[in-house]
N, C-alpha and C positions, 0 to 999 in steps of 0.2 A: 279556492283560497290560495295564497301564494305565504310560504314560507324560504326562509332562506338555515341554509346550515354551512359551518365552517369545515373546510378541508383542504388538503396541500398535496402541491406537487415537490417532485425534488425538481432539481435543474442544476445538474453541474453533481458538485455534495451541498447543495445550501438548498431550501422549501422557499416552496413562492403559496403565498395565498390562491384561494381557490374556493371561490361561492358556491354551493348547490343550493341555484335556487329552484321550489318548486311551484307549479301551476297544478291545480287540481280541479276542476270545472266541467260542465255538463257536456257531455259528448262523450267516444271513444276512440281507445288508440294509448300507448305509448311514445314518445321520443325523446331521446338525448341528445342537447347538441351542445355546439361551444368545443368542438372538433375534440370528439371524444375518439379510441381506438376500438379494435375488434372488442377487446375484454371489457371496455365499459359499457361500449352497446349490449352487450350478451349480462351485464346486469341483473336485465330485465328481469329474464324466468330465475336466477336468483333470488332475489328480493323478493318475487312471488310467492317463492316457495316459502321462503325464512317469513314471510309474513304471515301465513299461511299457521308454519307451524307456531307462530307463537299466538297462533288464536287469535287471530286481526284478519278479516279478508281486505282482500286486494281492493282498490278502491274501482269500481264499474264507472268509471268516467275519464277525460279526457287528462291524461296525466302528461306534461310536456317539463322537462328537464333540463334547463342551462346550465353549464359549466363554465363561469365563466374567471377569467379575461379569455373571450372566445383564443386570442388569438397563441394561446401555448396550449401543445398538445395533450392533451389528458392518456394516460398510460396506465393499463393495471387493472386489479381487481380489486383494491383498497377502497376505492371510491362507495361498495357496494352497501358498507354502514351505514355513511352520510344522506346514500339518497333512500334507503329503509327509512331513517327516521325522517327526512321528509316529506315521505310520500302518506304517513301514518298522522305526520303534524298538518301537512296541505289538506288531507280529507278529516281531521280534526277527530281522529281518534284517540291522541296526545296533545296534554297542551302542549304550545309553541312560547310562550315564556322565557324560555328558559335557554332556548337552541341556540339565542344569542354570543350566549358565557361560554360558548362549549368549542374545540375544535376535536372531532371524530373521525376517525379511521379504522378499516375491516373488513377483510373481505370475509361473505358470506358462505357458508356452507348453504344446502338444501333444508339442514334438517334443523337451521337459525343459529349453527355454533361459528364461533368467529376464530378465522385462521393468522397466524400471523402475518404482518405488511413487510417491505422494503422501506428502508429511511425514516423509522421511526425520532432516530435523535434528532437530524436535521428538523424535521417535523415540529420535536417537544420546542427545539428552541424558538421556531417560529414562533409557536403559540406561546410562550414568555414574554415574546418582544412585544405582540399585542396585546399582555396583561390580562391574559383571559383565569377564568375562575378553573378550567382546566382542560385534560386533554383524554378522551377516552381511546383504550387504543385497547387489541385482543391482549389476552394474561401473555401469551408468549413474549411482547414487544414491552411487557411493563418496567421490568428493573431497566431496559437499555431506554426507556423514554424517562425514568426517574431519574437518571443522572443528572438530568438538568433541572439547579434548584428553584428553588421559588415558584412551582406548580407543582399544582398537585393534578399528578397523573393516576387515572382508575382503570385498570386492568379486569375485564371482562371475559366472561366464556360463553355468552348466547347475545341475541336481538334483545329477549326477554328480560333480559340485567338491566340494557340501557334504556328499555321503554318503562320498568318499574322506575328506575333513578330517576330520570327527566320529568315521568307524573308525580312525583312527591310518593311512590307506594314504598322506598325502598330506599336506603343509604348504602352508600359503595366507603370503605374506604382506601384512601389513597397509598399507593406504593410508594414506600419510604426508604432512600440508600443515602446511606452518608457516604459521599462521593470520594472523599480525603482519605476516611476511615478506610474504607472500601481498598482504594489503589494503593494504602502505605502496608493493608494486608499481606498483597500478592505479590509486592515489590521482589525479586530477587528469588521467584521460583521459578528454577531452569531445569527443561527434561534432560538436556546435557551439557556437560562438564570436561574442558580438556585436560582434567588429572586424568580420565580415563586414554587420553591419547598415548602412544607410545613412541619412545623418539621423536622426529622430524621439528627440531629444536630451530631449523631454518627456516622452516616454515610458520614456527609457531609465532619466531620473529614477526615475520613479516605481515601475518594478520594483527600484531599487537600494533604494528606502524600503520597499518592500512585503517584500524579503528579508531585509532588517536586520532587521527584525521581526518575521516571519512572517506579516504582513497577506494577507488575501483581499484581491484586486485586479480591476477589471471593465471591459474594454477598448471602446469603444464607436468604429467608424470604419465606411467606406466599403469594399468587398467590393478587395483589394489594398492595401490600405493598409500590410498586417503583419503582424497583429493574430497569428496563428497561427506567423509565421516568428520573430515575437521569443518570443512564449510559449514555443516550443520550446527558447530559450536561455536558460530561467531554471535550469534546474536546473547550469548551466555558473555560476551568480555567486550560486550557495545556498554556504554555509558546508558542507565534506568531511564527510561521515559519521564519528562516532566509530565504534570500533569497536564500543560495544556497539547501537548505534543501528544495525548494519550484520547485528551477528546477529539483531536484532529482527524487519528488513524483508527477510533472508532466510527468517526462519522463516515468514512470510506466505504470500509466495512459492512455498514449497516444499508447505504443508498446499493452496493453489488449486493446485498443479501447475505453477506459471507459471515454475518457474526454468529456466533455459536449461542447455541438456546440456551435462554438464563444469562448472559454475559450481560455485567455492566460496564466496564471498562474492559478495552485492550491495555495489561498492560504491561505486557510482554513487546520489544521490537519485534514485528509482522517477517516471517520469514517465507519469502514464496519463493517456490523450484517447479517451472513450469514443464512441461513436456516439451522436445525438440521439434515437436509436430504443428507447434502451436502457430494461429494466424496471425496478421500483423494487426488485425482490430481485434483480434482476443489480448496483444501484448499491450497494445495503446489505451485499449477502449474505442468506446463509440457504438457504431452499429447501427441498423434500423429505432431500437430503442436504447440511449445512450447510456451505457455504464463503464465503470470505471474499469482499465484493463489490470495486467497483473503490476505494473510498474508503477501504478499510483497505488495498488494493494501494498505495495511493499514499500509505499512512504514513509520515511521515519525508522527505514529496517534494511533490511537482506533480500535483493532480487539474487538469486541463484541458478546462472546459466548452465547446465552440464553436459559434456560433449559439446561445446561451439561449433565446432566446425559444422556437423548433424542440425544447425540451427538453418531455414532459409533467408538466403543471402538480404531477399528483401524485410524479412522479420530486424535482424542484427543492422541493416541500414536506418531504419526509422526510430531507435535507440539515440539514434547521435546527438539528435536536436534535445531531447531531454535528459539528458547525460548533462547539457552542457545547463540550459536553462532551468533545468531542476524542476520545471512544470510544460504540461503537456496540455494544446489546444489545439479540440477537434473540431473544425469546421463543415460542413457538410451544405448543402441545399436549402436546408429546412433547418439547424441549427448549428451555433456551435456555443460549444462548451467547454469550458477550461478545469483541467484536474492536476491537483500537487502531485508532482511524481519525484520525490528530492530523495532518491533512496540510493544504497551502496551496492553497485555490482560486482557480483562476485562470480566468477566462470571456470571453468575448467573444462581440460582436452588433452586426448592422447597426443604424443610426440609426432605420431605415425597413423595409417588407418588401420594396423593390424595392434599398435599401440606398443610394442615391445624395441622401439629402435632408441639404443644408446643402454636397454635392463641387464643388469650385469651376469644373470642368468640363461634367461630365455633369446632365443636367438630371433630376429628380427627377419618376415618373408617379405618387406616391401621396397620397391625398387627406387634410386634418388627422385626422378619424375613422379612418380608416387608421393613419395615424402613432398615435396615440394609444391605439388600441387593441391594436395591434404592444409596445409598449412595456411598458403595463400587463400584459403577459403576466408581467412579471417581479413580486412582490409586494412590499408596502415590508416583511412583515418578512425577507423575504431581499435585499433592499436592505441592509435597514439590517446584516446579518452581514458584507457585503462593506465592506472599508475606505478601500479607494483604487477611485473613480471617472471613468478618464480618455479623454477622447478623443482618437480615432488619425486624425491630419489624412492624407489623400494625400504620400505624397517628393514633394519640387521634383525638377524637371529637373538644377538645379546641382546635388544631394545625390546624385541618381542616376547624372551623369555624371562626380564626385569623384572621382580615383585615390588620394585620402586614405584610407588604412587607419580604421575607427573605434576606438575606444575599446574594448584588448581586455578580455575574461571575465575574465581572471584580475588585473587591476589594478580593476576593479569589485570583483572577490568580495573583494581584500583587505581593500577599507573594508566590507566586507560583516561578514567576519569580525572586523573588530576593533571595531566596536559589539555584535555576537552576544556577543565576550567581555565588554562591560561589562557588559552584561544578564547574562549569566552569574554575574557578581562582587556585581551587584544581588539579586539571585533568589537566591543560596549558601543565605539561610536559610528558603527559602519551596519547600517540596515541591512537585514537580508543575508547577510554571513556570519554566521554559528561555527565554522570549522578550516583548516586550511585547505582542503580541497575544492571551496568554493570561492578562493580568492581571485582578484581580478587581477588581470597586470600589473594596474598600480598598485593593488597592494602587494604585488610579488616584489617589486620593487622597494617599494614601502618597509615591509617585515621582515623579507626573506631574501635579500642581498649576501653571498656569501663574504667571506674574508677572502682578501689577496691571494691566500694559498687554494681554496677553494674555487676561486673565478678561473685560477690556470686551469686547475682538474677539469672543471667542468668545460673550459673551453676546448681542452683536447677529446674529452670523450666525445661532445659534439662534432666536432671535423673528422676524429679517425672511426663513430659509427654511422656518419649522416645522417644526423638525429632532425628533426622538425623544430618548430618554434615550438610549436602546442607541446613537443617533447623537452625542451627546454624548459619551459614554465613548469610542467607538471615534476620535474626533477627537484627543481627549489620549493616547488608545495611540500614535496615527502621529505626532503632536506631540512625544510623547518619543523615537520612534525618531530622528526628524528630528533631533531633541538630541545624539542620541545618534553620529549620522553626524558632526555638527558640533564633536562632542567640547564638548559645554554641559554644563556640571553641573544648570544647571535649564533647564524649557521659557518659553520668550520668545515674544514676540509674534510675530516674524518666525516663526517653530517653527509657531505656531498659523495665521497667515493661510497656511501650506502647507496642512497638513492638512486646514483648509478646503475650499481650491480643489481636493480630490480629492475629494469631497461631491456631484458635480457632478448625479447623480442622486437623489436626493433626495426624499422624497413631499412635494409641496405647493411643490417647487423646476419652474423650467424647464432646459431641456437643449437653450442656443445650439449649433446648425451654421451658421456664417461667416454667409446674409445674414437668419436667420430664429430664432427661437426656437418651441417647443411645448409644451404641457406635460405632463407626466409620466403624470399621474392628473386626473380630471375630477372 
């Protein structure tokens, strides 16, 4: 007898359909084909067993398995639900009725209990688009497959659930989140807060400009100084996640496996801090099996480089292209696939490699070739992607020993969020740009033209630091945010000698520490 049953791949973050269809006929043998991988062929003695224990034998005849559209590769152990219940409906142990309505996913335990899948949301929305009657998935994957409304999703913990449900012996009901309700709950819980920050009022600036706008930001101080404890509190003074911004960087999430059990929404901005160690197909994605790396995790949020220099040279090179285009495609032999990487980088690095050169304390053991060579790890043209360039001096004693509360998160994020809205109101007829850091030429042109008094400034610091083009542009991006914080309809000189002073690295500029300066590049 030949049944078919619904199921999905991912491909990218978005589900492609995926037929199991089954043959079950006189003979012996098992196979899967429809270019399944290691874990779908190994199946087999799965679904034996889970069949097994839910009191159904195996069927003793010729059991052969397509997967099809043959020609996309089947990946995973998810598949191991859809082909149980076909192999139970092919030898007509179950009626087949019903299989039509249904799209299912789970991988099997031995003992028939169902473990959670990858990409369940992508998945849910599939099965919406085809209007099915619903989507069974394991209890783990249920609240993150309910997000999406108008299906009803049934959350399982055995074979035996979904083989009662499907013969009429047993009703499931459906997981129910109110998605709105859900996300306006969680709005605005942050594990931290920079009232608890101490001093570094220049620096606190400068993440307030860097977020209004979505600027990459490059923290440059002595090992203590912060540099990692304030980073941590940006995503507390980033403008809330809309909702659909929130199912985007859930769907991310869910296809890498990375969402946390029980989550139905991310919706918090994603803040990822990877290790220095990390590969350039761990930073991009891709791989033998393609998933998303850490810079499309941190879509809609905070990549967090620390230590740069300690990054390899080739990791920090393959940055540039998605830095600029705000999405990343990975090509390969056998696929390729496209993932949103639009997020804000944020980095940081000692001055020196012993990290104490310019600390008004501790004396500095590294020699200028040292310094210099230390520094140049970084390249000018990933220099020049970064927009705000600032250094993190050491806390004073008096800052440290303050009972003064600092300046909380949430009175930051509000001037945060009410320049985000200008830019908002700005950008209404220009697709694709949400913020000033993602403007194009012409609209640097366009928006962010200084006044007379600002075009001199800007024309000298250009010629007396030998600044780039890509350096030029990216000054009147922070110029306008600056504007924009100030509630200025145009950028001023004052607007521009800020943006300026966050240039501070620079090719062909030096980079003062209190009693000395260095220089960048030789």
């Amino acid at each position: 007898m030949l049944t078919k049953t619904f199921s999905a791949a991912v491909h990218g973050i978005d589900a492609i359909l995926v037929n199991i269809e089954v043959s079950v006929e006189w003979g012996s043998g098992f196979t899967i084909v429809g270019l399944p991988d290691t874990a779908v062929k190994e199946s087999a003695e799965r679904v034996r067993c889970a069949i097994g224990q839910a009191g159904y034998e195996f069927p003793r005849k010729m059991v052969v398995i397509n997967m099809s559209p043959a020609d996309i590769k089947k990946e995973g152990s998810a598949y191991d639900l859809p082909i149980a219940i076909g192999v139970l409906a092919g030898d007509e142990k179950i009626p087949a009725g019903r299989l039509s309505r249904y799209m299912m996913m789970g991988e099997l335990s031995l003992d028939g209990s169902l473990r959670p899948i990858k990409g369940a949301l992508p998945m849910a929305i599939l099965a919406r688009e085809m209007q099915l009657d619903g989507f069974i998935v394991p209890r783990a994957n249920a609240l993150e497959a309910a997000v999406v409304n108008k299906l009803n999703v049934y959350g399982v913990d055995s074979l035996t659930q979904v083989i009662d449900f499907l013969s009429g012996k047993a009703q499931l009901d459906p997981t129910v989140v109110d998605t709105r309700a859900e996300f306006a709950r969680a709005q605005g819980q942050y594990p931290f807060d920079f009232a608890e920050v101490k001093g570094q009022e220049v620096v606190k600036r400068a993440f307030e400009v860097a977020c209004a706008g979505g600027h990459n930001i490059l923290l440059v101080g002595s090992p203590g100084s912060g540099k990692s404890m304030m980073a941590k509190r940006l995503p507390s003074i980033l403008p809330p996640l809309s909702l659909s911004e929130a199912l985007e960087t859930t769907k991310i999430h869910s296809v890498a496996g990375k969402l946390p059990g029980g989550t139905t929404l991310m919706t918090m901005r994603p803040f990822r801090s990877p290790h220095h160690t990390i590969s350039p197909v761990a930073l991009v994605g891709g791989g033998s099996y393609p998933t998303p790396g850490e810079i499309s995790l941190a879509h809609n949020g905070v990549l967090f480089l620390d230590e740069l220099p300690e990054f390899n040279r080739s990791v920090l090179e393959v940055m540039r292209q998605p830095l600029e285009d705000r999405h990343i495609t990975i090509s390969r032999a056998k696929y390729t696939t496209d993932y949103p990487a639009s997020f804000m980088l944020v980095a940081s690095m000692n001055p020196c490699p012993c990290g104490y050169y310019g600390h008004p304390t501790k004396p500095c053991c590294c020699s200028v070739h040292q310094r210099q060579q230390y520094l140049s790890k970084i390249s000018g043209p990933l220099l020049d992607r970064i927009d705000l360039q600032v250094e993190v001096q050491p806390v004073g004693f008096s800052d440290l020993s303050s009972t003064a509360p600092g300046e909380p998160s949430a009175a930051i994020r509000q001037r945060v969020t009410a320049a985000r809205a200008i830019q908002a109101k700005r950008f209404a007829d220009c697709p694709g740009t949400h913020c000033n850091a993602q403007m194009t030429p012409s609209m640097i042109h366009r928006f962010a033209e200084p006044d007379a008094a600002g075009l001199e400034r800007l024309k000298d610091a250009i010629e007396r630091m030998n600044m780039s083009a890509r350096a030029y542009d990216r000054i009147l991006k922070v110029a306008r945010t600056i504007a924009d914080l100030a509630g200025a309809d145009s950028v001023q000189a004052s607007h521009v000698a800020e943006a300026i002073g966050y240039r501070n690295l620079d090719r062909g500029t030096y980079f003062n520490f209190g009693g000395g300066s260095a220089p960048l590049h030789q």
